[in-house]
KOLNU-860556 format. One line per field, with one value per residue (C-alpha): x, y, z; residue in three letters. Coordinates in pm, whole numbers, plus 50000, padded with zeros to 5 digits. Layout:
BEGIN
c1 = (X:...)
c2 = (Y:...)
c3 = (Z:...)
rest = (ALA:...)
//
This chain:
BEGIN
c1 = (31086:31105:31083:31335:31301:31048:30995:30747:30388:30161:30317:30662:30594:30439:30740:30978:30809:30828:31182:31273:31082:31225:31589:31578:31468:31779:32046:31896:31947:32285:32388:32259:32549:32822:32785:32767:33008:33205:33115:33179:33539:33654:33521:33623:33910:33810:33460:33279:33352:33163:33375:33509:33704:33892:33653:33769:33832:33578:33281:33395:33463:33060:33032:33165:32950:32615:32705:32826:32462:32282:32486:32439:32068:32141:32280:31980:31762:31924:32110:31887:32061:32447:32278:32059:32363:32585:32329:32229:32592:32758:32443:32576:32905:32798:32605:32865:33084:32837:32783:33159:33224:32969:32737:32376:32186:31932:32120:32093:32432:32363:31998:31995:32256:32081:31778:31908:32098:31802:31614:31870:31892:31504:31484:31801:31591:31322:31499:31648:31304:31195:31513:31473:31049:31193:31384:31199:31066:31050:30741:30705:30561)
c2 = (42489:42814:42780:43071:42946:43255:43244:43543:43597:43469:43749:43711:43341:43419:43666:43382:43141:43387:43488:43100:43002:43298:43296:42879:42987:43206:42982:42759:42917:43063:42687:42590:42872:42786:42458:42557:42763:42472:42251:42490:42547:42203:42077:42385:42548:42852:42985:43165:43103:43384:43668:43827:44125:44165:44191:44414:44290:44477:44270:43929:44079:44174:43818:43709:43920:43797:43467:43511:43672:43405:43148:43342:43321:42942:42985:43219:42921:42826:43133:43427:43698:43566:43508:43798:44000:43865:43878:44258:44356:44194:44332:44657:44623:44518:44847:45046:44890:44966:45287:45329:45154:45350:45629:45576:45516:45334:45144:44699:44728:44906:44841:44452:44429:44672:44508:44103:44244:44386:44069:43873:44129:44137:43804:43894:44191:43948:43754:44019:44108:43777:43733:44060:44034:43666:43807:44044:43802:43467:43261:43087:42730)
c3 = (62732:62512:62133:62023:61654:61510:61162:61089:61056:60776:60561:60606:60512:60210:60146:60200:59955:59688:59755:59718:59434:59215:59358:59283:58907:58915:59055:58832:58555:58659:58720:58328:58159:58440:58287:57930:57939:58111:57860:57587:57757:57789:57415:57240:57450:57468:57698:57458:57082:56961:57092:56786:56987:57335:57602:57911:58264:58395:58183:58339:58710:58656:58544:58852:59063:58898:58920:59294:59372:59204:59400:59740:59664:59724:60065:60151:60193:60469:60609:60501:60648:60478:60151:60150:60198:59978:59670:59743:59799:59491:59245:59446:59325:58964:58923:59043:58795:58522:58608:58602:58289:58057:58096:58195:57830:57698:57464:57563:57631:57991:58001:58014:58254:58500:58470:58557:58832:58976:58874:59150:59384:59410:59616:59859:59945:60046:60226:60406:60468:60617:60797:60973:61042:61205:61433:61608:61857:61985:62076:62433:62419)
rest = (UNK:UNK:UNK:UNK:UNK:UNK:UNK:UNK:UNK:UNK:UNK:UNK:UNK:UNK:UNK:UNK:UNK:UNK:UNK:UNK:UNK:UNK:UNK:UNK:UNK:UNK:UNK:UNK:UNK:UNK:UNK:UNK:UNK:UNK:UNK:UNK:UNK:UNK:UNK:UNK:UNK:UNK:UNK:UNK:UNK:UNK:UNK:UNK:UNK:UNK:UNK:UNK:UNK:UNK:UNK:UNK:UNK:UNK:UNK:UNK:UNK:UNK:UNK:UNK:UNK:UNK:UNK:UNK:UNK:UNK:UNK:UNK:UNK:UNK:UNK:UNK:UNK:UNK:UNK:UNK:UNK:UNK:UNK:UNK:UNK:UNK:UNK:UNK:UNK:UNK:UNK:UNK:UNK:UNK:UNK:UNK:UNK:UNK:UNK:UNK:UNK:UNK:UNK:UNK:UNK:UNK:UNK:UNK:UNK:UNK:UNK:UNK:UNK:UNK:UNK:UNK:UNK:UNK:UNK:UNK:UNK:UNK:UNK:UNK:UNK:UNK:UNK:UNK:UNK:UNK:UNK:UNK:UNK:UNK:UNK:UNK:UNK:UNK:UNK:UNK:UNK)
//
């Protein structure tokens, strides 16, 4: 019977561990302020307390898209190619967005942001990566 599950080479392993151990961190992490905030939100009324002016749309749509990456980086453990996708398109987006919102400075306000989304996007490339050296061929038992 042929075995049509291929899951790489040594490398692409390797490359699979490390994409899973640092998107866990993140969806761990992004898991730890969706709950703060939640808590925060259903104690206090209101998600973040310490907003002292009207933030724009825009800021929590990007919100939304980190968070959605992070997530996605969750269903990449078991779908690679779905999660991969999702994460590297929705840090897309959020760049876009950024780039939109403000011009490119080096001020914290566009420099942070930049650099977390390419923190998540950096393990949806990987798995990308895995999911597309996996696929290339199937092994005959």
């Amino acid at each position: 019977m042929a075995n049509t599950k291929y899951t790489g080479g040594r490398a692409t392993k390797w490359i699979r561990w490390v994409a899973r151990i640092w998107g866990a961190l993140i969806v761990v992490y992004a898991l730890l302020m969706l709950i703060g905030y939640g808590w925060n939100w259903v104690t206090t009324g209101v998600a973040d307390p310490h907003v002292v002016e009207d933030v724009p749309l825009v800021t929590y749509v990007g919100l939304a898209l980190m968070v959605l990456g992070a997530l996605a980086l969750g269903i990449a453990w078991r779908w690679e190619r779905l999660g991969g996708t999702i994460t590297v398109v929705s840090q897309l987006v959020f760049l876009t967005l950024s780039l939109i919102e403000g011009p490119i400075s080096l001020n914290p306000h566009f420099v942070v942001p930049c650099l977390m989304s390419i923190t998540i996007a950096t393990p949806g490339v990987l798995f990308l990566v895995c999911w597309w050296q996996s696929r290339k061929r199937a092994i005959l038992i």
